[in-house]
C-alpha positions as CSV (number, residue, x, y, z in Angstrom):
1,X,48.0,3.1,-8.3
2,X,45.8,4.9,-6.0
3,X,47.7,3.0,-3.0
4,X,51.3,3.5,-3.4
5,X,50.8,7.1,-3.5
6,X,48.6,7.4,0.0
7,X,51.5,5.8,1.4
8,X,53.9,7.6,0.3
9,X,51.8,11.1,1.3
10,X,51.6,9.6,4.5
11,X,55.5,8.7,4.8
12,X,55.6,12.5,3.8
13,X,53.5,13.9,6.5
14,X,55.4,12.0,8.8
15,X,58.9,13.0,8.3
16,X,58.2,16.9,7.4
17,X,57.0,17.1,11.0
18,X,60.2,15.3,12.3
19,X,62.6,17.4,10.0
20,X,61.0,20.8,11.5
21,X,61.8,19.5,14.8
22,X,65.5,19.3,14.3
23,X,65.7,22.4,12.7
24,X,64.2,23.8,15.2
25,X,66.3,22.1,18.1
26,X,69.2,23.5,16.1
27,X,68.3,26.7,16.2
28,X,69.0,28.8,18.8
29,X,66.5,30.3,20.8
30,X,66.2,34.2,20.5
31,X,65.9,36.3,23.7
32,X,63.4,39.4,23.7
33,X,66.5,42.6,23.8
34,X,65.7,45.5,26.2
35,X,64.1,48.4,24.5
36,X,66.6,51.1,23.2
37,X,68.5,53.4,25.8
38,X,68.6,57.1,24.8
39,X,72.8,57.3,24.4
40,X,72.5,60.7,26.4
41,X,70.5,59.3,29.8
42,X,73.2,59.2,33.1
43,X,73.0,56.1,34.7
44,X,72.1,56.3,38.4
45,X,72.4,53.8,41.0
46,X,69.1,52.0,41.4
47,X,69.1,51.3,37.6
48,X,68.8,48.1,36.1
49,X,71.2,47.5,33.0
50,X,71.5,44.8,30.6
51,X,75.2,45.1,29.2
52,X,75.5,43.3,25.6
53,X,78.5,42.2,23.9
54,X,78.1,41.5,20.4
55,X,79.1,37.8,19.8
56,X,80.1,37.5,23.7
57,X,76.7,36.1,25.6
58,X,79.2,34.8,28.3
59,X,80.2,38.4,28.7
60,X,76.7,39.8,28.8
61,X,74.6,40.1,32.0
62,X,71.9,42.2,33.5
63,X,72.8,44.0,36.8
64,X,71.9,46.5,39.0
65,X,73.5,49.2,39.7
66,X,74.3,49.6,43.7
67,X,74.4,52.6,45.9
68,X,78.1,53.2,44.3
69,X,76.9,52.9,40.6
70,X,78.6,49.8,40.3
71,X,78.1,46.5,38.6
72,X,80.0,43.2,38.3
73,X,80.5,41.9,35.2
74,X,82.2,38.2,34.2
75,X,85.8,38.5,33.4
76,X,86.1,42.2,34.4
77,X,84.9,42.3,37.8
78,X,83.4,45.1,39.4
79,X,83.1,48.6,37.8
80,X,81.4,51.8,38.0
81,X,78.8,53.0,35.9
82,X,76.4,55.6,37.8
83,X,76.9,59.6,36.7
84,X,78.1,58.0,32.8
85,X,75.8,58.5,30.0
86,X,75.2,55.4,28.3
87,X,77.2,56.2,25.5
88,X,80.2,56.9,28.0
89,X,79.5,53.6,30.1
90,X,79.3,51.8,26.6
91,X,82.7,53.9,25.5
92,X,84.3,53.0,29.0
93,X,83.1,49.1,28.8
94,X,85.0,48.9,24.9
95,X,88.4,50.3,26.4
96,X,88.5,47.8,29.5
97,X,88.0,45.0,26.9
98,X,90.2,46.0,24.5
99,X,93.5,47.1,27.9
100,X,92.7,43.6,29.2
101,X,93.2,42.3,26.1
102,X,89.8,40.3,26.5
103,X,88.7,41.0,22.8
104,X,90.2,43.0,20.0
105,X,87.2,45.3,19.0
106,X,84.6,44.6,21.5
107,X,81.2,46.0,20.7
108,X,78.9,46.9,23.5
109,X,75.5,48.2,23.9
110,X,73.8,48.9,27.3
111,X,70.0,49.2,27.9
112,X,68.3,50.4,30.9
113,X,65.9,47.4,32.0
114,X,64.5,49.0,34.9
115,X,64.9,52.4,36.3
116,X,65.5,53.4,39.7
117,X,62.5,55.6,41.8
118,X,63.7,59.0,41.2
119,X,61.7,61.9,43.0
120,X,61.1,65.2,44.2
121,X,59.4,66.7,47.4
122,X,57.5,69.8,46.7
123,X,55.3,71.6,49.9
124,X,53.5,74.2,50.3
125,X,51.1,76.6,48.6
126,X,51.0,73.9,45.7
127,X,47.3,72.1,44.3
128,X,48.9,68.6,44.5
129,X,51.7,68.7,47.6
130,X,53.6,65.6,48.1
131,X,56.4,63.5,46.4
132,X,56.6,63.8,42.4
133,X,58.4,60.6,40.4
134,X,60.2,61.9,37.2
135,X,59.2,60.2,34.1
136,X,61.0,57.1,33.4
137,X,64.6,58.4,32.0
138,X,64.5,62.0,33.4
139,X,67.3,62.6,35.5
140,X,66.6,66.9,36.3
141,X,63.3,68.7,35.4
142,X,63.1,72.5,35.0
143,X,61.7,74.0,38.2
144,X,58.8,76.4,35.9
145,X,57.7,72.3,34.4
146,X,58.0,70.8,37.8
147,X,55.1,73.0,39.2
148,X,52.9,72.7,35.8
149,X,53.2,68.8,36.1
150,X,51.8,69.1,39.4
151,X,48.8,71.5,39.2
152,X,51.1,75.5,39.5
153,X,50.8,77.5,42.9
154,X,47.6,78.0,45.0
155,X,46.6,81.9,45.0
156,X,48.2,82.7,48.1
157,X,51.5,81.2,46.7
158,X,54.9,83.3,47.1
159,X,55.6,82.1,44.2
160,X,58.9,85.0,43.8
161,X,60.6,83.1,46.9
162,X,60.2,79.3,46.4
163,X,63.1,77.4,48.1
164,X,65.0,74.3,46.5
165,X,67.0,72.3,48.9
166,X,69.7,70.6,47.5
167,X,71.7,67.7,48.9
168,X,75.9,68.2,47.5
169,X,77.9,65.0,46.4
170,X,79.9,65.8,49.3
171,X,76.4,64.9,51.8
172,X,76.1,69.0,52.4
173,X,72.4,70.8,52.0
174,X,72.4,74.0,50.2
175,X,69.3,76.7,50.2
176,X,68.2,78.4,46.9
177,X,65.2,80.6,46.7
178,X,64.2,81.3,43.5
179,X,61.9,83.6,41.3
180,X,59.6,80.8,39.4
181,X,57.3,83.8,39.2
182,X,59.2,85.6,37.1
183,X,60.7,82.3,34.7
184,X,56.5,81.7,34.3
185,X,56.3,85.5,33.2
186,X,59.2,85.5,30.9
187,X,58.0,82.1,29.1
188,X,54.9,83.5,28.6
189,X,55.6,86.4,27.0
190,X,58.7,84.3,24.9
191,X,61.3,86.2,26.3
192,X,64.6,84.0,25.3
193,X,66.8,84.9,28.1
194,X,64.2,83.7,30.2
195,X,65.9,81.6,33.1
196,X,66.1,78.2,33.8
197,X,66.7,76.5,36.6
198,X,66.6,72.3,37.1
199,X,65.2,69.8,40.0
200,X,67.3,66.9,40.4
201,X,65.8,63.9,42.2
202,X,65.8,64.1,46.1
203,X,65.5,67.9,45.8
204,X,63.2,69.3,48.5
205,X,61.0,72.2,47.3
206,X,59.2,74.7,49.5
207,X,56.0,76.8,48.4
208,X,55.4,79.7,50.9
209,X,51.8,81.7,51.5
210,X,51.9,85.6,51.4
211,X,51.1,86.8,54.3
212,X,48.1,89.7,54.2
């Protein structure tokens, strides 16, 4: 009797090992998804995007975002994306979908794969002069956290007339000097009308030295 059942066990072990292999042809292989987007961040150009439709992989791609903010996506062609939130772009993406009459209630969710290089000049009377990258989804930092992040003033800093140079949509420069002196004083003593005042990328920032 012994016999008949080692064959059969072996028969066994044979096809369980063949079955797993058709399910597992069958099954479709699962992608890694880009980590989660924070709905709020602006797209910029630079950015790398994945676009997901829910039950549309045709209609989903990964692109990046050129100089214009724009991406081309299948069966909608090109569009802009840069200055949206993700929220907005995802918003905008739905209503194309749904005016073209591509799907009746699209769902899309957009993920930031990459971001571009965005940064800030600071010179000066600074401890660590040079170019600053913002973290990863930043698109503005305060001016008082800009000069913490990179070491605050040297003692011979102006720190009452720093300038922040400014670059316009429109290509025109503008000048502000501004009191960081003052903002440090006023968060340090939690004063809630304190000022504010925010560093976009490309900004140039100028530290001058008091002159004794």
């Amino acid at each position: 009797m012994r016999r008949p059942a080692l064959a059969l066990l072996a028969l066994l072990a044979l096809a369980i090992p063949a079955a797993l292999r058709a399910q597992n042809a069958d099954t479709p292989a699962v992608t890694p998804s880009a980590a989660a987007t924070d709905p709020a961040y602006l797209l910029t150009p630079g950015d790398t995007v994945m676009v997901n439709v829910y039950g549309e992989p045709d209609m989903s791609a990964s692109q990046l975002l050129d100089s214009n903010g724009r991406l081309r996506l299948p069966l909608v062609g090109e569009i802009e994306l840069g200055t949206l939130s993700v929220r907005e772009a995802e918003d905008k993406l739905e209503r194309l979908y749904v005016s073209r009459e591509l799907l009746r209630a699209p769902l899309v969710s957009i993920s930031v794969v990459s971001y571009a290089t965005r940064e800030v000049s600071v010179l000066g009377a600074v401890r660590a002069p040079g170019n600053f990258q913002f973290p990863k989804e930043a698109t503005s930092l305060d001016i008082v956290d800009l000069i913490a992040r990179i070491g605050g003033f040297l003692p011979t800093a102006k720190s009452d007339a720093v300038s922040v140079i400014h670059r316009n949509p429109n290509g025109a420069e503008e000048s502000t000097v501004i009191d960081v002196e003052k903002m440090i004083t006023g968060r340090q003593r939690a004063d809630s009308s304190r000022r504010q005042f925010a560093v976009y990328p490309g900004d140039r920032i100028w530290v001058p030295s008091r002159l004794f």
